[in-house]
Legacy VTK file of the C-alpha trace (Angstrom):
# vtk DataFile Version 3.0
C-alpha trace
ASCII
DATASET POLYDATA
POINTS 65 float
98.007 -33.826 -90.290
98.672 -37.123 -88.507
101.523 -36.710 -85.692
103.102 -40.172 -86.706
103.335 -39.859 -90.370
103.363 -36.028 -90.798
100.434 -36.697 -93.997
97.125 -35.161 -94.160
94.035 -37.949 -93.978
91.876 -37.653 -96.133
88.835 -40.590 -97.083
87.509 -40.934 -100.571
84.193 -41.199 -100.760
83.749 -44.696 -101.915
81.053 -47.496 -101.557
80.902 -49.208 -98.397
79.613 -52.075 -97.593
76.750 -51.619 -95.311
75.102 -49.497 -97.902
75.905 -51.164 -101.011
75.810 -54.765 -103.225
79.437 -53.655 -104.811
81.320 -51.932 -103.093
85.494 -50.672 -102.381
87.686 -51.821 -99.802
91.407 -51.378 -99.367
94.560 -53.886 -99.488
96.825 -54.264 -96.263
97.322 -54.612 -92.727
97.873 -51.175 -91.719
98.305 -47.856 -93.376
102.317 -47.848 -93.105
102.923 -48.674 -96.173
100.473 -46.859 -99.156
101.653 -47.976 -102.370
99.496 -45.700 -104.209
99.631 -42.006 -105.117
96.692 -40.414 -106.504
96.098 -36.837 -106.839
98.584 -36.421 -104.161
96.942 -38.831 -101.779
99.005 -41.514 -100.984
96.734 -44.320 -100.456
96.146 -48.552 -100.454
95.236 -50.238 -103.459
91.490 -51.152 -103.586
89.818 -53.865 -104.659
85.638 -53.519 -105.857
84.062 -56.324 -103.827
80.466 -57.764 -103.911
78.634 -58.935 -100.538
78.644 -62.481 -100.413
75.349 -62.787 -99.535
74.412 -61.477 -102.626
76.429 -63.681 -104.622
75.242 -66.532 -102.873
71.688 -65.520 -103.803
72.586 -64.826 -107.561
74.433 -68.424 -107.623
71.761 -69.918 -106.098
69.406 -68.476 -109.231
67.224 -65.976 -106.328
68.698 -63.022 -107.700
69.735 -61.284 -110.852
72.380 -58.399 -111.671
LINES 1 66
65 0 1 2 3 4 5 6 7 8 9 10 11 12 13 14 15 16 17 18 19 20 21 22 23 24 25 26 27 28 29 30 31 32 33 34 35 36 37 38 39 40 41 42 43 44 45 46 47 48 49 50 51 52 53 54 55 56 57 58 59 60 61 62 63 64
């Protein structure tokens, strides 16, 4: 439990980017305000990304999906 907020962390086991094409990152600044609540986690929204690299490469015709 976090002193400040008096919450358990917790991290979902998402993509990341460093070891993925697609992958999930969260919304906001900071963690003061988690809009979310799933499955008791309060949480930030998240977006699914893809590396721009490669979409640069799949614009550019050098890669497919």
């Amino acid at each position: 439990m976090t002193p400040k907020t008096n919450r358990y962390v917790s991290a979902p086991n998402f993509p990341k980017s460093g070891e993925h094409i697609v992958f999930v990152r969260g919304s906001g600044v900071d963690k003061t305000k988690l809009p979310l609540k799933i499955n008791g986690i309060d949480m930030l929204t998240q977006y699914v990304w893809i590396r721009g690299d490669e979409m640069n490469q799949a614009i550019n015709g050098k890669r497919t999906f």
